[in-house]
C-alpha positions, 0 to 999 in steps of 0.5 A: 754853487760851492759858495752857495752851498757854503754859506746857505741861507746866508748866500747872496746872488751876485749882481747882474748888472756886471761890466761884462753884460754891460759891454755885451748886451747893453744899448750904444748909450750904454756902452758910450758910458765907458768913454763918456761916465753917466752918458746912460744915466743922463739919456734915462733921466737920472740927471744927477747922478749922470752929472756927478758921474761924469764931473769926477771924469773932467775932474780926473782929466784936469788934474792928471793935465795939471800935474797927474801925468807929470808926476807919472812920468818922473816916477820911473827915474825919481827925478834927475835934476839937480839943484842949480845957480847961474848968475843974474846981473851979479847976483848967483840965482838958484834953480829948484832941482827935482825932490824925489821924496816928493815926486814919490808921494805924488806918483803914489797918490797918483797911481791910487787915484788912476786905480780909483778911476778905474773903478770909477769906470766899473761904477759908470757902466753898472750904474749906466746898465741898470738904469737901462734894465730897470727902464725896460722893466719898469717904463723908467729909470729910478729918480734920484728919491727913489735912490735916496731911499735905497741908499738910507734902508737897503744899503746903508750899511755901504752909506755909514761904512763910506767915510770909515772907508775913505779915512782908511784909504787916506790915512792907513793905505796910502802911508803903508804904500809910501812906505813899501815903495821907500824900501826899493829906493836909495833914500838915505842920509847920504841921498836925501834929495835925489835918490833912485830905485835900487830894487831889492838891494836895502832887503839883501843888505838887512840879511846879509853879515855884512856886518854894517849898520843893519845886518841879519845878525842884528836883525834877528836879535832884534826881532827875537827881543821884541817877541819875547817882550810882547810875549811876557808883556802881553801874557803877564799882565793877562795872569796877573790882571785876572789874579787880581780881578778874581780876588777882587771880585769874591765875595768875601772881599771888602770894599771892592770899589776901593781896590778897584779905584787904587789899580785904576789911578795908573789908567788916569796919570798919563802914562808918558808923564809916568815913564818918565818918572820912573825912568828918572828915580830908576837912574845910577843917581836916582831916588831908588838908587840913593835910598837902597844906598842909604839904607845900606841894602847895596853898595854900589847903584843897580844897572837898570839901565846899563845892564842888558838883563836887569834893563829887559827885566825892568821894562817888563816890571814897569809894563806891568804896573802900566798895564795890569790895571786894563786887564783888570777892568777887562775882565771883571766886567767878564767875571761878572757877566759868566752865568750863576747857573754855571757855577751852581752846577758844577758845585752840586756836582762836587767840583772844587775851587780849581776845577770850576776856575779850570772848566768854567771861568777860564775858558770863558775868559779866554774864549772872549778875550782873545781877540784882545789878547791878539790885539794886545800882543800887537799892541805891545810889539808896536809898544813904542812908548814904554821902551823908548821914554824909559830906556831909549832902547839902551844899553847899546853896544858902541857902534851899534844901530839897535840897544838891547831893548830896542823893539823894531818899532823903536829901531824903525824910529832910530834909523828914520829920525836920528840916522835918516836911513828912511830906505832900511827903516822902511825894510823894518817896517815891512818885516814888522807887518810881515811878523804881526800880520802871520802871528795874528792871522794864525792864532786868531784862526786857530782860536774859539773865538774865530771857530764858534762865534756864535756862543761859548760852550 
């Protein structure tokens, strides 16, 4: 009753062919759909969804006798078996010895797919219980037309997001799993063969001042560069990009298409090819560095890359010259869509310049583009390719496992690929998703955008 006060008209009554009334009030063909998948559609004559139904259950079957339940097994202890030789008519042969790495992505998948089944379990017994209600209604079950029908008009919304959904699954949930499950283990470079469950050791030593490679200290500073950074990353191209959208976009302004086409060259150059340009003229030995020498304007190269602020500073700049053009063609296609009438009004009521920008374009622009701002702030905490082709995260301190303009993303990548401490890194990992996913949800929530989607006001 609370919900469908809530939502009104937009209400939708829940299904009545639900498991419980399936297993309550359904007949013995039924019920028997619980052990045997499609049994109730098959006796009411859906033939084919019965056998369907039920080929995904021997399918099931097979492959946890194949492998399934193997996999299953070893996954508590991760394996044990480690790899061996003995010798054979003189020769050393070697046994294969287990690999936790792989047992882990099987057990994970497997897991998934058992939690599949079970909801593969749900289907058989709603689909089995409808067909039994609809048959006593209407003499006969629907035939398989009938379904296609109801599958193309009525839901397709569930037939297009179907794919959507299954691609997701693959390859966004069953990685974040893999992941999160690696941060409870010993994979390191120390164990990367044979490792084990250690619980929440990796997550203590992360915050802890233990000072070793990853601690709290580093952590934290880590984590506060790589907010500060997306902050001016995200806000600076947002201010400087809509400056120069407007200014583009008066009236008095001559050849538009012209300025417009000289931000966007930046869009067509591959932005790898960019940063690493940019990245070679901006070494001691660099073009900038030898002009500003020849010209006399320093004595000695400036420390782009060497000192922790000019590098933080610099990296910002450069995102700048990559980034603005985005903004640019973001909101002038907005500037160009805010009604004339709009404007009219606020000028025979004497507003000036700054009041109409404050009351009128202003809030317009924020109130669209904050769902691409939010992105965008995520987008650049996860910047991996500006930091990482134009300063590799340097300056690092000697003994450091994080430079100074290392982001958690690039840190991420620097304790998987170049130490092999996959177990930290995928404590980073989580920590990351943690950070975006409140200060996402939370500004996201809180904005227009969210509270008024129906128009601006």
């Amino acid at each position: 009753m609370k919900r469908r006060r809530k939502l009104g008209a937009d209400y939708v009554a829940p299904s009545p062919y639900s498991v419980r009334n399936a297993l309550t009030r359904g007949d013995i063909f039924t019920k028997l759909s619980a052990v045997v998948f499609g049994l109730g559609n098959i006796v009411r004559k859906q033939f084919v969804k019965g056998i369907a139904l039920l080929a995904l259950e021997i399918a099931f079957i097979v492959f946890m006798i194949v492998g399934g339940a193997e996999y299953l097994s070893k996954l508590p202890g991760l394996g044990d078996q480690k790899q061996g030789k003995k010798l054979v008519d003189g020769f050393w042969v070697y046994t294969a010895g287990d690999n936790s790495v792989v047992i882990l992505l099987y057990g994970v998948c497997t897991l998934v797919i058992c939690a599949l089944f079970v909801y593969l379990w749900t289907i058989s017994l709603k689909c089995a219980y409808k067909a039994e209600c609809l048959t006593r209604e209407h003499g006969k079950a629907p035939s398989l037309s009938d379904d296609l029908h109801t599958l193309t008009n009525q839901k397709a919304n569930q037939l297009l997001m179907f794919l959507p959904t299954l691609g997701i699954l693959v390859f966004t949930v069953l990685p974040l799993i893999f992941m999160i499950s690696m941060a409870f283990t010993s994979y390191d470079h120390k164990h990367l063969t044979l490792f084990d469950w250690v619980g929440f050791r990796n997550f203590a030593e992360v915050f802890s001042n233990s000072g070793g490679t990853v601690n709290a200290g580093l952590f934290m500073s880590v984590l506060a560069w790589t907010l500060v950074w997306a902050f001016f990353a995200t806000f600076l191209n947002f201010f400087f990009g809509m400056f120069f959208a407007m200014i583009i976009n008066r009236r008095t302004t001559r050849f538009k298409g012209f300025w417009r086409a000289c931000f966007s060259m930046s869009i067509a150059v591959p932005q790898f090819v960019s940063l690493l340009v940019m990245r070679t003229m901006l070494q001691p030995t660099g073009a900038i560095n030898r002009l500003l020498m020849e010209w006399g304007w320093i004595d000695s190269a400036l420390p782009f890359f060497t000192n922790a602020t000019w590098a933080r500073v610099t990296v910002i700049v450069i995102n700048l010259w990559v980034g603005i053009p985005y903004t640019i063609m973001q909101i002038t296609g907005i500037l160009q869509n805010i009604p004339a009438d709009l404007y009219e009004a606020a000028k025979i009521d004497g507003a000036n310049w700054w009041q109409i920008f404050v009351k009128i374009t202003m809030p317009y622009i924020i109130f669209v583009l904050t769902p691409y701002l939010i992105t965008t702030f995520t987008g650049n905490v996860n910047n991996f390719n500006v930091i990482y082709l134009l300063s590799a995260g340097n300056p690092t301190p000697v003994g450091s496992s994080a430079g100074k303009t290392d982001l958690l993303i690039t840190w991420l990548y620097k304790l998987t690929v170049d130490k092999n401490d996959y177990n930290l890194g995928a404590v980073i990992g989580i920590m990351t998703f943690i950070v975006l996913a409140v200060v996402s949800l939370v500004t996201y929530r809180n904005s227009g955008s969210y509270k008024n989607e129906e128009a601006f006001r």
